[in-house]
C-alpha positions, -999 to 999 in steps of 0.1 A, spaced: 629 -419 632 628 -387 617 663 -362 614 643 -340 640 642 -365 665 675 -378 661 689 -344 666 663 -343 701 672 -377 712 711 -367 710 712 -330 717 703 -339 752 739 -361 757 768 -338 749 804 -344 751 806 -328 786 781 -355 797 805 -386 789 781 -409 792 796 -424 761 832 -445 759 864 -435 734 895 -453 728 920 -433 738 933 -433 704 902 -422 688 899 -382 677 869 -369 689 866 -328 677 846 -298 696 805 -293 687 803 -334 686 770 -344 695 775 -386 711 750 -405 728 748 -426 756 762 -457 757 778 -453 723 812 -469 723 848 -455 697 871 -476 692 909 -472 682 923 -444 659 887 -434 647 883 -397 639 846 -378 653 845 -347 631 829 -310 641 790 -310 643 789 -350 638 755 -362 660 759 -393 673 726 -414 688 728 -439 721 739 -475 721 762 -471 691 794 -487 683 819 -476 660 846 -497 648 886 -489 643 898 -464 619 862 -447 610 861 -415 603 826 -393 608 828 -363 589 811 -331 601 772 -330 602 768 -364 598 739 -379 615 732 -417 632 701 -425 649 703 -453 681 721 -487 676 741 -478 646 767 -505 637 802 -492 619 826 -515 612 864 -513 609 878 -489 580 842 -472 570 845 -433 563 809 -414 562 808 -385 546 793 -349 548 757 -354 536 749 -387 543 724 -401 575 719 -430 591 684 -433 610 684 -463 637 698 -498 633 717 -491 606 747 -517 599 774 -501 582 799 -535 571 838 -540 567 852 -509 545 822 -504 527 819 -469 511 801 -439 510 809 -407 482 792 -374 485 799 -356 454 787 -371 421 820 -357 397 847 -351 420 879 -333 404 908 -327 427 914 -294 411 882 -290 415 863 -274 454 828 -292 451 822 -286 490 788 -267 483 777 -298 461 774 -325 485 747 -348 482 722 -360 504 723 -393 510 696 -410 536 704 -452 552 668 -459 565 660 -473 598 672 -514 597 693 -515 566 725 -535 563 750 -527 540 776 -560 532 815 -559 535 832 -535 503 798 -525 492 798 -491 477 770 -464 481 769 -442 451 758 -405 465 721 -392 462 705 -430 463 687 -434 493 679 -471 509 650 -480 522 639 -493 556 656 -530 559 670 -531 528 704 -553 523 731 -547 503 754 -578 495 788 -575 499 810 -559 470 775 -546 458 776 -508 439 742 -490 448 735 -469 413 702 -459 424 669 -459 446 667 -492 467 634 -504 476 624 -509 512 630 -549 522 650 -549 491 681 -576 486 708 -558 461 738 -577 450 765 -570 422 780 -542 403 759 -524 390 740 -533 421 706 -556 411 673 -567 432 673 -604 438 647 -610 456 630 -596 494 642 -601 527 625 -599 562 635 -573 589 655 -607 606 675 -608 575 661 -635 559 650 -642 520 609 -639 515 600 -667 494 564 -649 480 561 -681 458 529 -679 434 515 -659 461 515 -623 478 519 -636 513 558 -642 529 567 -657 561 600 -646 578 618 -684 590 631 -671 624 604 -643 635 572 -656 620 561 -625 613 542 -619 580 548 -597 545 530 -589 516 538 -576 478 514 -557 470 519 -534 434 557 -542 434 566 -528 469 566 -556 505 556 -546 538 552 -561 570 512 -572 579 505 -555 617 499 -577 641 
């Protein structure tokens, strides 16, 4: 889904709507934009101009910060703060007090606010428990990042990082599961059946 229709799909439910459900501990400022279905949970903080897709849930103490953007069927978990700059297109899976940054040298004495980075989650990635996202590195679509990983750069789509500095292992399917390629191109996901191929370094899914 592209950042224009995100901002379509959500701009239609507003806050007035309430079509969505809040703890009533959770913070939820003016000029929010919150989908349907989407579900806040205790003592999370929804900051100005934040756009929210349908069907998402976000877990305890979260904080959004303004003009952050998540497609449909995002998954925060507890203690997560996303940051001005970064986006999240649809299915994302945002683990246990993983972390985002947005500014590449922060100093405290320092007011970088006109230097955030952009930093784009592609639809279907998963990012593991403590991982850390290192601003300006986008992921690509179904990508998984291990737990306690540190993302340094680009990640491939249908990559699996681990480690710190964050390192490609191997491939995984779009059911989460490794792509054993073999002595061949060819990959069969376990659970889905469905089909890949590496081709010049980079996997896709074959069409049915």
């Amino acid at each position: 889904m592209s950042l224009l229709e995100i901002i379509r799909v959500t701009t239609k439910i507003n806050m007035v709507s309430k079509q969505f459900f809040a703890h009533e501990t959770a913070v939820i400022d003016q000029g929010c934009q919150i989908g349907e279905g989407t579900k806040i949970w205790h003592f999370s903080h929804i900051m100005t101009n934040a756009i929210i897709g349908d069907n998402c849930n976000i877990g305890q103490n979260v904080v959004i910060s303004p003009e952050v953007i998540l497609g449909n069927n995002v998954k925060v978990q507890n203690n997560v703060s996303i940051y001005t700059g970064v986006v999240c297109e649809d299915d994302v899976f945002l683990g246990p007090s993983m972390v985002f940054t947005n500014v590449i040298n922060p100093r405290s004495a320092i007011n970088r606010r006109e230097q955030y980075s952009r930093t784009v989650v592609k639809k279907g990635t998963s990012i593991g428990a403590n991982a850390t996202i290192v601003c300006g590195n986008d992921l690509g679509e179904y990508c998984f990042i291990g737990a306690g990983a540190v993302v340094t750069k680009y990640v491939p789509p249908y990559a699996l990082i681990v480690g710190n500095p964050g390192k490609q292992i191997g491939w995984i399917s779009e059911y989460g599961h490794r792509l054993n390629f073999g002595n061949t191109s060819f990959a069969k996901c376990p659970e889905s059946k469905e089909e890949y191929v590496l081709e010049n370094g980079k996997v896709r899914k074959i069409n049915e």
